[in-house]
Chimera marker file (.cmm) of the C-alpha trace (Angstrom):
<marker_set name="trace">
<marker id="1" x="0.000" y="0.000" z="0.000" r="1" g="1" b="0" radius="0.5"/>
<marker id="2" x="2.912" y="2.445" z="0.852" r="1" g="1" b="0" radius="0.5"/>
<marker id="3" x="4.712" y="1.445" z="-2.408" r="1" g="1" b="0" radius="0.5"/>
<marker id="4" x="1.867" y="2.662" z="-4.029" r="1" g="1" b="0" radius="0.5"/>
<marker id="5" x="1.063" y="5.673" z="-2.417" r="1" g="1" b="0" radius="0.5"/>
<marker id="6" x="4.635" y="6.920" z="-3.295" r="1" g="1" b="0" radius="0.5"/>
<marker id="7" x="4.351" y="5.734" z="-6.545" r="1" g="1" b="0" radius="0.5"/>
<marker id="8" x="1.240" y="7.690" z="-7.066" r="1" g="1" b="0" radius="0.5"/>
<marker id="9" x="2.426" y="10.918" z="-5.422" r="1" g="1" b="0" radius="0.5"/>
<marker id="10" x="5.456" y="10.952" z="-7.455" r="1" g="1" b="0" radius="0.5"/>
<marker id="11" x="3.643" y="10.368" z="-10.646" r="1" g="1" b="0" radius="0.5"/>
<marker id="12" x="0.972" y="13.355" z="-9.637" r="1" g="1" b="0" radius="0.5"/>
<marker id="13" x="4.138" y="15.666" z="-8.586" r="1" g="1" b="0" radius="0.5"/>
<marker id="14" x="6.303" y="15.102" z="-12.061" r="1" g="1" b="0" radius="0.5"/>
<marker id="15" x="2.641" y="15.412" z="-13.969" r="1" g="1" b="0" radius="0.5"/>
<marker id="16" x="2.370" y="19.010" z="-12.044" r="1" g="1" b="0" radius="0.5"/>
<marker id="17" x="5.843" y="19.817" z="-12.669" r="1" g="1" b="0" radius="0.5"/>
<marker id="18" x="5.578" y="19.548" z="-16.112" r="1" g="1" b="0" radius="0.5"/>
<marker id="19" x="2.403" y="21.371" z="-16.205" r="1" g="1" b="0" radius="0.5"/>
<marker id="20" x="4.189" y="24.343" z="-15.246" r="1" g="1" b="0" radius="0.5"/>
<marker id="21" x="7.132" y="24.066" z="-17.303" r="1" g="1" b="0" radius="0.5"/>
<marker id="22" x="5.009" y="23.912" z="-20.384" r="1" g="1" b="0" radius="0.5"/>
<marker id="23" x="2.936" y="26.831" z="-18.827" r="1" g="1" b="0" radius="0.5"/>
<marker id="24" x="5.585" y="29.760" z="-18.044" r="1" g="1" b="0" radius="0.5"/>
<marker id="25" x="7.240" y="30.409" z="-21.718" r="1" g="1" b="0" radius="0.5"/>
<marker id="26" x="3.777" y="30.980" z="-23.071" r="1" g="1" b="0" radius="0.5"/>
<marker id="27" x="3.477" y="33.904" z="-21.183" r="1" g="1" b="0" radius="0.5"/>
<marker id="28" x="7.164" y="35.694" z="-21.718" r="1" g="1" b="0" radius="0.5"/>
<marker id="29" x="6.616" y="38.980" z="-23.108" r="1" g="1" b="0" radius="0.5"/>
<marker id="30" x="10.013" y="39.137" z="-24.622" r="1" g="1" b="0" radius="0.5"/>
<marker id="31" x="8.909" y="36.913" z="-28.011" r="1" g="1" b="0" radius="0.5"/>
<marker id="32" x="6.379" y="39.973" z="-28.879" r="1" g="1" b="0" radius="0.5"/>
<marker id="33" x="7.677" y="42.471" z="-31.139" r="1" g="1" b="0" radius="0.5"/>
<marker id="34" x="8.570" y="46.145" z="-29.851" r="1" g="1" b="0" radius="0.5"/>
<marker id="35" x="6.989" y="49.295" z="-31.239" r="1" g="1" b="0" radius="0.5"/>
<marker id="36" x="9.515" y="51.909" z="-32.923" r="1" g="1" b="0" radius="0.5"/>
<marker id="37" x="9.705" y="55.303" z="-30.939" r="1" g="1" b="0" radius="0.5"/>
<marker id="38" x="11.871" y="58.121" z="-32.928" r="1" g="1" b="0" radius="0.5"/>
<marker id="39" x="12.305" y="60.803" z="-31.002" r="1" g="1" b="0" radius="0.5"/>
<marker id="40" x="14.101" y="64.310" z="-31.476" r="1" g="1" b="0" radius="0.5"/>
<marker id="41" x="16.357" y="65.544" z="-28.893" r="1" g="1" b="0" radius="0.5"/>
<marker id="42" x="14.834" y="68.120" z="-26.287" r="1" g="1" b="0" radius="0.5"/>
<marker id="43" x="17.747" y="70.300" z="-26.201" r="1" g="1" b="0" radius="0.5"/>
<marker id="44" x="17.191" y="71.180" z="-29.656" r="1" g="1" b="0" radius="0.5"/>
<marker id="45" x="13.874" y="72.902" z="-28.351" r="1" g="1" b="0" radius="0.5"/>
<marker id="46" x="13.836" y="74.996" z="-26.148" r="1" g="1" b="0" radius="0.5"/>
<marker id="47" x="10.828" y="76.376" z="-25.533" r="1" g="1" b="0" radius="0.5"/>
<marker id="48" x="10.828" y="78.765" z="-22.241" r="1" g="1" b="0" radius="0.5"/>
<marker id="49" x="13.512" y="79.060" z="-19.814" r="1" g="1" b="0" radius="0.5"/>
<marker id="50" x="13.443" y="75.340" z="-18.394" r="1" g="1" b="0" radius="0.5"/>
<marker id="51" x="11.075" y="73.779" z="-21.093" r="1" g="1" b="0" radius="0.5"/>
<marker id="52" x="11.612" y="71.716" z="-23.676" r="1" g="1" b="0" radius="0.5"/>
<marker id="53" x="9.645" y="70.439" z="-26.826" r="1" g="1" b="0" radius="0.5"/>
<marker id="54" x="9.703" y="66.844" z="-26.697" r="1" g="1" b="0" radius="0.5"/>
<marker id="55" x="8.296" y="65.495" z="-30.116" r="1" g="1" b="0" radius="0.5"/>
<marker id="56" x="8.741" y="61.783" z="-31.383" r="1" g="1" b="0" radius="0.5"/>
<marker id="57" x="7.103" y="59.221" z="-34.180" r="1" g="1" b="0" radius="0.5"/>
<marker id="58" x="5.397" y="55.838" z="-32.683" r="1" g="1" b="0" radius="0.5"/>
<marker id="59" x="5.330" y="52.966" z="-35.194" r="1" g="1" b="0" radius="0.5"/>
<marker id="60" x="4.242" y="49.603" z="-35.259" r="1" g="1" b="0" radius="0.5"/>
<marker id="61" x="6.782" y="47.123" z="-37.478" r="1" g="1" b="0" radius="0.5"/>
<marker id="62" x="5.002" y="45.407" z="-39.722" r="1" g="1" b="0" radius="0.5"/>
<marker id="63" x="6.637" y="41.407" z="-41.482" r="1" g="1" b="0" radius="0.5"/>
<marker id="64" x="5.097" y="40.404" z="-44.750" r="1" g="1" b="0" radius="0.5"/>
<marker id="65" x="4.579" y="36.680" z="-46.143" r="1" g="1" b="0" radius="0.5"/>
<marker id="66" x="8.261" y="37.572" z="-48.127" r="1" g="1" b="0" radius="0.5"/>
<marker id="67" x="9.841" y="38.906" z="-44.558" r="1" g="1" b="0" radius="0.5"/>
<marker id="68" x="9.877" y="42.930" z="-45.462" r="1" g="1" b="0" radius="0.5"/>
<marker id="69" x="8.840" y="44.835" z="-42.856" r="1" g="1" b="0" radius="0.5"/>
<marker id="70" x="7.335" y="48.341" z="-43.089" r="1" g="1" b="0" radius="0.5"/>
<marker id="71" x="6.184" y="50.857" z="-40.565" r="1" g="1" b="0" radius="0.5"/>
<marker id="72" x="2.430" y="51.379" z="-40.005" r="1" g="1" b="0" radius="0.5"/>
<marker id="73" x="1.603" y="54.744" z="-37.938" r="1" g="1" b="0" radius="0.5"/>
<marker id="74" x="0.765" y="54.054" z="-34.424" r="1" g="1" b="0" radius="0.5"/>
<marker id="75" x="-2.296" y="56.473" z="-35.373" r="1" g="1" b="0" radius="0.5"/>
<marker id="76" x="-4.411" y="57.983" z="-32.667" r="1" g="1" b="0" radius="0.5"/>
<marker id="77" x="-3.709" y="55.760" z="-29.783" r="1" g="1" b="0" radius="0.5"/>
<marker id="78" x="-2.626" y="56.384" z="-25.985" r="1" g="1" b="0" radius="0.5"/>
<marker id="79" x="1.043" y="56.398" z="-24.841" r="1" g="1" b="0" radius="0.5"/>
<marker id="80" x="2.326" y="58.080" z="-21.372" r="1" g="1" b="0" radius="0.5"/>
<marker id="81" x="5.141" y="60.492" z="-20.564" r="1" g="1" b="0" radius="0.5"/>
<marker id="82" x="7.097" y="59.254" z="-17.468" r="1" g="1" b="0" radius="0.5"/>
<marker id="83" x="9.927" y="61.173" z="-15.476" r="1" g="1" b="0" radius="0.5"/>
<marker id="84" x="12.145" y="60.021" z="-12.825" r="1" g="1" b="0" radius="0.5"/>
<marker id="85" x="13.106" y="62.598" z="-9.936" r="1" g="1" b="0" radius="0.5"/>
<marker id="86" x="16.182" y="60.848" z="-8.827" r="1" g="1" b="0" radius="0.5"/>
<marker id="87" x="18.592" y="58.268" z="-8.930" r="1" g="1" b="0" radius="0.5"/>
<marker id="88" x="16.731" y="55.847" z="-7.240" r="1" g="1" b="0" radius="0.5"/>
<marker id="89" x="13.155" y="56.850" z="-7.917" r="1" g="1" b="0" radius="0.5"/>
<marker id="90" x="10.960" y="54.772" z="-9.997" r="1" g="1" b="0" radius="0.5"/>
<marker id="91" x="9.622" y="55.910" z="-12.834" r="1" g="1" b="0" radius="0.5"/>
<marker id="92" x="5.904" y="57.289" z="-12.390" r="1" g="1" b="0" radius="0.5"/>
<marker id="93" x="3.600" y="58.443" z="-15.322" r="1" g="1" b="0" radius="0.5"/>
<marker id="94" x="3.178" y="62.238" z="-14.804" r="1" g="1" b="0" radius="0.5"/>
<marker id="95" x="1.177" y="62.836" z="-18.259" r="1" g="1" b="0" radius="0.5"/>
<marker id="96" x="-1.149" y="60.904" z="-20.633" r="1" g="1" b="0" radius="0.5"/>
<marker id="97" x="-1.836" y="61.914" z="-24.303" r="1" g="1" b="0" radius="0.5"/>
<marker id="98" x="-2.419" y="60.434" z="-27.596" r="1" g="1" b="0" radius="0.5"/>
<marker id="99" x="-0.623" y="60.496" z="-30.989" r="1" g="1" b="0" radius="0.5"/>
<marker id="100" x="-1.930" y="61.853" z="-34.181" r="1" g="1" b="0" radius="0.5"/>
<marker id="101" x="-3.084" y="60.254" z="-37.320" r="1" g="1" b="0" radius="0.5"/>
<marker id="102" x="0.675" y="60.362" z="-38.355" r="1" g="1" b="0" radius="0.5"/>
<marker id="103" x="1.740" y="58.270" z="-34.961" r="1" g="1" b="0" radius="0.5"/>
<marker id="104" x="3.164" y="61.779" z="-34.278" r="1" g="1" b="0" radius="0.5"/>
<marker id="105" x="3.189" y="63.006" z="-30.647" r="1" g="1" b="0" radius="0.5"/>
<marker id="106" x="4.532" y="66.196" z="-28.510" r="1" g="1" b="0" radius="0.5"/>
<marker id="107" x="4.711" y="67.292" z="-25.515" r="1" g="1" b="0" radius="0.5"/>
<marker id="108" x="6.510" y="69.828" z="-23.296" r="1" g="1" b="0" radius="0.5"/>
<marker id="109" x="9.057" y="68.700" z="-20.338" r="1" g="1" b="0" radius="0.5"/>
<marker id="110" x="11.095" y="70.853" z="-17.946" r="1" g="1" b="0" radius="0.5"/>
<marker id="111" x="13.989" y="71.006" z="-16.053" r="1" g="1" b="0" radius="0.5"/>
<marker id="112" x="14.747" y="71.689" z="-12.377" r="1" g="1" b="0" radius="0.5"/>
<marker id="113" x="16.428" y="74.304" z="-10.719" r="1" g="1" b="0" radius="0.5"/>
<marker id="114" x="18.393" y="72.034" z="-8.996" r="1" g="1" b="0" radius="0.5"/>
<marker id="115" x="19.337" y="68.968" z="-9.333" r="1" g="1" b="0" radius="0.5"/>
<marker id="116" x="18.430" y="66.001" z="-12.797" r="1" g="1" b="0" radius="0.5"/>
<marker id="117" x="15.327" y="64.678" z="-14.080" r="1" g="1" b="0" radius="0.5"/>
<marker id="118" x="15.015" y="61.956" z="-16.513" r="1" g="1" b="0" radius="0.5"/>
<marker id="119" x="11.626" y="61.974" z="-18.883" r="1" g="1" b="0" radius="0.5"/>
<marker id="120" x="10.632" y="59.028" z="-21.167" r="1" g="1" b="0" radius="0.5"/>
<marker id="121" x="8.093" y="58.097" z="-23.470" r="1" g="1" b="0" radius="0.5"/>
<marker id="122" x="6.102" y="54.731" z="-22.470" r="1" g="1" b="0" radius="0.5"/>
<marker id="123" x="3.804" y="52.611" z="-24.714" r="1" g="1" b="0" radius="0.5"/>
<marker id="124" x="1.748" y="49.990" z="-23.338" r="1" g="1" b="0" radius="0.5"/>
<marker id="125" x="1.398" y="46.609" z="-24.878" r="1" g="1" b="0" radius="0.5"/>
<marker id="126" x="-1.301" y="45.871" z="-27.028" r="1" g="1" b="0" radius="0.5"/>
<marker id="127" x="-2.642" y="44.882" z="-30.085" r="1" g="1" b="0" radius="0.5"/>
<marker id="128" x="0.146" y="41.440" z="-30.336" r="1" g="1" b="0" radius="0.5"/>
<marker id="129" x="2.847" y="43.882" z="-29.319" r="1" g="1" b="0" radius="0.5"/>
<marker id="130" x="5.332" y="44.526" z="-26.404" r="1" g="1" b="0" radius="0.5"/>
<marker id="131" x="5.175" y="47.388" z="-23.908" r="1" g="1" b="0" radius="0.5"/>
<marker id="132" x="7.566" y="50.089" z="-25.991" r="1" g="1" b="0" radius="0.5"/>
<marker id="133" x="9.734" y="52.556" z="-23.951" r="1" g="1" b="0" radius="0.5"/>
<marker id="134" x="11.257" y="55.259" z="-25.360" r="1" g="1" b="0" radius="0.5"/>
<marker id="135" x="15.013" y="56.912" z="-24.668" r="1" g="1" b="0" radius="0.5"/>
<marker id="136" x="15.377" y="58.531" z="-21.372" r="1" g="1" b="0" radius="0.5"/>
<marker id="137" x="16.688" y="61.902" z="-21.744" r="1" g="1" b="0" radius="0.5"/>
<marker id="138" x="17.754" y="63.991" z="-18.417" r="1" g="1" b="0" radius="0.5"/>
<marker id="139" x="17.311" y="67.760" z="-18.172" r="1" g="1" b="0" radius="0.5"/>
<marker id="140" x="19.452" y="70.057" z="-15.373" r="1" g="1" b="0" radius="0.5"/>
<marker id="141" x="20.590" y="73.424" z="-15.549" r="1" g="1" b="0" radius="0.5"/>
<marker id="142" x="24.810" y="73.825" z="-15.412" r="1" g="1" b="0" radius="0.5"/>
<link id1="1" id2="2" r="1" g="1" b="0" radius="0.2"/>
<link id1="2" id2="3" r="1" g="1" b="0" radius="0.2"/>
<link id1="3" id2="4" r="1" g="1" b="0" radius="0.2"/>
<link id1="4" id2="5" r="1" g="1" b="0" radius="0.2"/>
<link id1="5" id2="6" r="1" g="1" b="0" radius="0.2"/>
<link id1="6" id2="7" r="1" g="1" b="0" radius="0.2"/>
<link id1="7" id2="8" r="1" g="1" b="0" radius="0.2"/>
<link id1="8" id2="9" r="1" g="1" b="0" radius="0.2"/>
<link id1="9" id2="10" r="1" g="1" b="0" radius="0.2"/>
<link id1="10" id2="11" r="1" g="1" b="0" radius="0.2"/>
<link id1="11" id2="12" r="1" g="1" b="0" radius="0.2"/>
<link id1="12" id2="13" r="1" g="1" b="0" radius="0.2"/>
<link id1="13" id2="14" r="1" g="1" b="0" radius="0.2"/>
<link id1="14" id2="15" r="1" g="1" b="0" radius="0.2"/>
<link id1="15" id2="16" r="1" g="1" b="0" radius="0.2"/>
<link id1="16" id2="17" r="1" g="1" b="0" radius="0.2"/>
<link id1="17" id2="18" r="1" g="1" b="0" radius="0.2"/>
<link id1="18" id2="19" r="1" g="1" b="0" radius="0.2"/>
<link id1="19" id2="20" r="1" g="1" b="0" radius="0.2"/>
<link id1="20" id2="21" r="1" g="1" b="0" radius="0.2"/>
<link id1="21" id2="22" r="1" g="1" b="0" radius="0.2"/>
<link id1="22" id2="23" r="1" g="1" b="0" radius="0.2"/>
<link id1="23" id2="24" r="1" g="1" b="0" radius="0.2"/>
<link id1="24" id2="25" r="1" g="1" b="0" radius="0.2"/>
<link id1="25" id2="26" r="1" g="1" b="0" radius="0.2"/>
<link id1="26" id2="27" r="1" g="1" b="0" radius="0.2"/>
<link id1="27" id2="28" r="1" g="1" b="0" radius="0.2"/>
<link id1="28" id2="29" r="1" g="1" b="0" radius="0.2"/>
<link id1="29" id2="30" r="1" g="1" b="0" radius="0.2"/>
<link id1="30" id2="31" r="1" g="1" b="0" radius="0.2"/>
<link id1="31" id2="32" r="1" g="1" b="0" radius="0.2"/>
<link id1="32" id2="33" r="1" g="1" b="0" radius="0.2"/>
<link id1="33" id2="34" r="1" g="1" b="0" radius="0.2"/>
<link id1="34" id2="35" r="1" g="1" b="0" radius="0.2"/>
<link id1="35" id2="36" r="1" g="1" b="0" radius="0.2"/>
<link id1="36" id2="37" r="1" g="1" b="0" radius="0.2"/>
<link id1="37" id2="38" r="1" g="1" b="0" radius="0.2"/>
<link id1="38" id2="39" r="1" g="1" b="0" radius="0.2"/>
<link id1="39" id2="40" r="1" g="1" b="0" radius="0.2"/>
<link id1="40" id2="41" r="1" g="1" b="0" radius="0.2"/>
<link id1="41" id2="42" r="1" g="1" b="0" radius="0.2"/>
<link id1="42" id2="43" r="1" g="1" b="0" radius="0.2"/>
<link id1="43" id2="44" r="1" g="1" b="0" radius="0.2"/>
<link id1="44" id2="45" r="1" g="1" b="0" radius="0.2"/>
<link id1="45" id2="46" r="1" g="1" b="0" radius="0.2"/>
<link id1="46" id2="47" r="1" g="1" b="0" radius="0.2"/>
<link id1="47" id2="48" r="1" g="1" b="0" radius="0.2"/>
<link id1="48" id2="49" r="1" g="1" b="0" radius="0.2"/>
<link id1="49" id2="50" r="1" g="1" b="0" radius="0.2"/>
<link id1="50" id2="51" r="1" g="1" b="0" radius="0.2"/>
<link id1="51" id2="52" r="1" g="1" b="0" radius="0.2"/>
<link id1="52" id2="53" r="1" g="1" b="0" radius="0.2"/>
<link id1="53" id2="54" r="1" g="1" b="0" radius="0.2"/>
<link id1="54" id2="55" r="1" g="1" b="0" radius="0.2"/>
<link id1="55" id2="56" r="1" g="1" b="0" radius="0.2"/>
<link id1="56" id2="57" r="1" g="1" b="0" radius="0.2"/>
<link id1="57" id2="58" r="1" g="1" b="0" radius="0.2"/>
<link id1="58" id2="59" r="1" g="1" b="0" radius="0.2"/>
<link id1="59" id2="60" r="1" g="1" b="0" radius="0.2"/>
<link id1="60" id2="61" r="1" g="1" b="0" radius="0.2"/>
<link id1="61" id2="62" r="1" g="1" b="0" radius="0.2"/>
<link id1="62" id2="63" r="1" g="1" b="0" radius="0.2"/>
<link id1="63" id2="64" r="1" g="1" b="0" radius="0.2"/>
<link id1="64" id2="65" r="1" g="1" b="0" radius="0.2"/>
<link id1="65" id2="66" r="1" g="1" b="0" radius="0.2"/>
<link id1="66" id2="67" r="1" g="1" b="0" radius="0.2"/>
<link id1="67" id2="68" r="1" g="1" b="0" radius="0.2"/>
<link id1="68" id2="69" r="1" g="1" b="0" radius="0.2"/>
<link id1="69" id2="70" r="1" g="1" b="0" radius="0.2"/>
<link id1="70" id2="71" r="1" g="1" b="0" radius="0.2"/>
<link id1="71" id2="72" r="1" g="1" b="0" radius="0.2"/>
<link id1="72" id2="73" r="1" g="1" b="0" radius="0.2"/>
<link id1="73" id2="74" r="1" g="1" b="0" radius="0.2"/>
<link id1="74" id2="75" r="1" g="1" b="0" radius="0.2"/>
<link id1="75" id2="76" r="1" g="1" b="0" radius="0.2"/>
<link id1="76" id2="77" r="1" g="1" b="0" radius="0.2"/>
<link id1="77" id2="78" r="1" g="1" b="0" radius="0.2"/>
<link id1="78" id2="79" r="1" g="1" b="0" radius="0.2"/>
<link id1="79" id2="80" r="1" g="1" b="0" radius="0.2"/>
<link id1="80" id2="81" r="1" g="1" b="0" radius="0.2"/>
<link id1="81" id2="82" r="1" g="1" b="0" radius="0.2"/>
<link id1="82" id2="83" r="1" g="1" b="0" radius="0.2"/>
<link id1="83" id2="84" r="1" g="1" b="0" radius="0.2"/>
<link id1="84" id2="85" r="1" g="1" b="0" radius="0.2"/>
<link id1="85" id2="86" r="1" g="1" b="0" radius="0.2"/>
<link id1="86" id2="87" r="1" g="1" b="0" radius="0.2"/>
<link id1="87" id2="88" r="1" g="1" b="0" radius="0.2"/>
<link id1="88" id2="89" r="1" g="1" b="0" radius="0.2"/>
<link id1="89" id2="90" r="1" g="1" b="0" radius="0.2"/>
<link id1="90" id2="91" r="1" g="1" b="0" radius="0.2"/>
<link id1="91" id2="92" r="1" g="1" b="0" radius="0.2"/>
<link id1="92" id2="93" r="1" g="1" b="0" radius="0.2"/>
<link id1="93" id2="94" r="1" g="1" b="0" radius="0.2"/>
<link id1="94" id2="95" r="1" g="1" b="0" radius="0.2"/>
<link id1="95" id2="96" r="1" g="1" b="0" radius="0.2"/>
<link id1="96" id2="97" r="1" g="1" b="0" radius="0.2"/>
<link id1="97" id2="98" r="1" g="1" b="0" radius="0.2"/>
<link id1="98" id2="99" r="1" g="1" b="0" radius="0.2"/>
<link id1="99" id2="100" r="1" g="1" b="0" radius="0.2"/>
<link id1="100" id2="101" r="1" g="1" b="0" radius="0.2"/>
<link id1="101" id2="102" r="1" g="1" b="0" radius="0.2"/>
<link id1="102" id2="103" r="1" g="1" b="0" radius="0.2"/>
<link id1="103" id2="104" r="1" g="1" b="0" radius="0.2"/>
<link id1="104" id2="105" r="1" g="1" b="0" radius="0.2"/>
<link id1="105" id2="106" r="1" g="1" b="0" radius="0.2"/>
<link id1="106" id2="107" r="1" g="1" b="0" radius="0.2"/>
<link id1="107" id2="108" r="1" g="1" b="0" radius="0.2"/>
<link id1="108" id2="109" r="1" g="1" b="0" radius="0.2"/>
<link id1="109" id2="110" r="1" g="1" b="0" radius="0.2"/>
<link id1="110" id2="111" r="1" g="1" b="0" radius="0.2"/>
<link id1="111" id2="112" r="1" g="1" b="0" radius="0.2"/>
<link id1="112" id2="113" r="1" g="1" b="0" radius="0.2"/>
<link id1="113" id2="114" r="1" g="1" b="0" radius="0.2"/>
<link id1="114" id2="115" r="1" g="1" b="0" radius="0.2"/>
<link id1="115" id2="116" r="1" g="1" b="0" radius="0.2"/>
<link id1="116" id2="117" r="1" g="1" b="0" radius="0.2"/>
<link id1="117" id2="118" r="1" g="1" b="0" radius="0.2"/>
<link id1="118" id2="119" r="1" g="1" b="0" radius="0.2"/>
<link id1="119" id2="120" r="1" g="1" b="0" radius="0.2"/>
<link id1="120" id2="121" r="1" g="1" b="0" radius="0.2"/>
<link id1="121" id2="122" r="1" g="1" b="0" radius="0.2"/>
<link id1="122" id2="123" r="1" g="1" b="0" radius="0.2"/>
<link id1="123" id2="124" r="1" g="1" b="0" radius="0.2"/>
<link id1="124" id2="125" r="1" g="1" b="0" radius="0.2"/>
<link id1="125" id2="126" r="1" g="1" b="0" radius="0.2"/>
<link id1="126" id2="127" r="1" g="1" b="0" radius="0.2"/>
<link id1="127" id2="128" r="1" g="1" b="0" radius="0.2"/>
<link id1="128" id2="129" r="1" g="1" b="0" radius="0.2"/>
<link id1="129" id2="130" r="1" g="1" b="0" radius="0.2"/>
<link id1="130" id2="131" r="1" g="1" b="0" radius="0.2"/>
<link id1="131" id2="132" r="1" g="1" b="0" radius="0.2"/>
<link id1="132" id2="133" r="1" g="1" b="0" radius="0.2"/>
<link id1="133" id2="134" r="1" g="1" b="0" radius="0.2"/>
<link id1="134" id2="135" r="1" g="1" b="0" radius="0.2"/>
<link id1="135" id2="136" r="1" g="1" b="0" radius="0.2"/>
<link id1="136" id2="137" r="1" g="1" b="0" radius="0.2"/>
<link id1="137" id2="138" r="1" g="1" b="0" radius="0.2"/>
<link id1="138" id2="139" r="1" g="1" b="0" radius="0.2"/>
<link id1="139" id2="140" r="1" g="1" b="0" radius="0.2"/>
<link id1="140" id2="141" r="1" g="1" b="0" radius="0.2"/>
<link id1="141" id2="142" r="1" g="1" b="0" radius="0.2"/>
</marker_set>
């Protein structure tokens, strides 16, 4: 009776282990494909005395049956402008907005009188895709 107790619960536990083997990789978000964020530099657009014009292109890459991809426009759809105050800060969404018909966003971020910030541009996942974020540019005064 022992001898087949064991056998039974070892049996059920390599069943389960499997189980959850077979599970986890179907859920890794690194085999979806990115989105492509272009962005312009901030510095290049200055806008007041410590703001900047940020202003970048979202696209979504696009494989054909012959393996060319293209860029579709990322057209009217939500992405989120995150900054981080310090070094060891997370990174918290301080803005929401939405592209344009061209994928095209912009927005304005500043700088503080003392000290670094770094901004970045964040899109969500969706639509068969990856969550997408964008370079991290930090703004200070000298």
């Amino acid at each position: 009776m022992r001898t087949i107790r064991t056998l039974v619960v070892a049996l059920l536990a390599a069943v389960l282990g499997l189980g959850v083997t077979t599970i986890a990789p179907a859920h890794a978000d690194s085999s979806l494909p990115k989105r492509v964020i272009t962005e312009e530099p901030p510095g290049d657009h200055q806008v007041t005395y410590n703001a900047f014009k940020l202003k970048g292109k979202v696209e979504n890459p696009v494989v054909d049956a012959a393996g060319t991809v293209t860029y579709t426009p990322y057209a009217d759809s939500k992405i989120q402008l995150q900054k981080k105050a310090c070094k060891k800060c997370n990174w918290r969404t301080v803005k929401k907005f939405r592209t344009d018909e061209s994928g095209i966003y912009k927005t304005r971020i500043y700088a503080p009188k003392s000290g670094r910030w770094k901004w970045r541009v964040k899109v969500k996942g969706s639509d068969g895709y990856a969550t997408t974020k964008g370079t991290a540019w930090t703004l200070y005064f000298r």
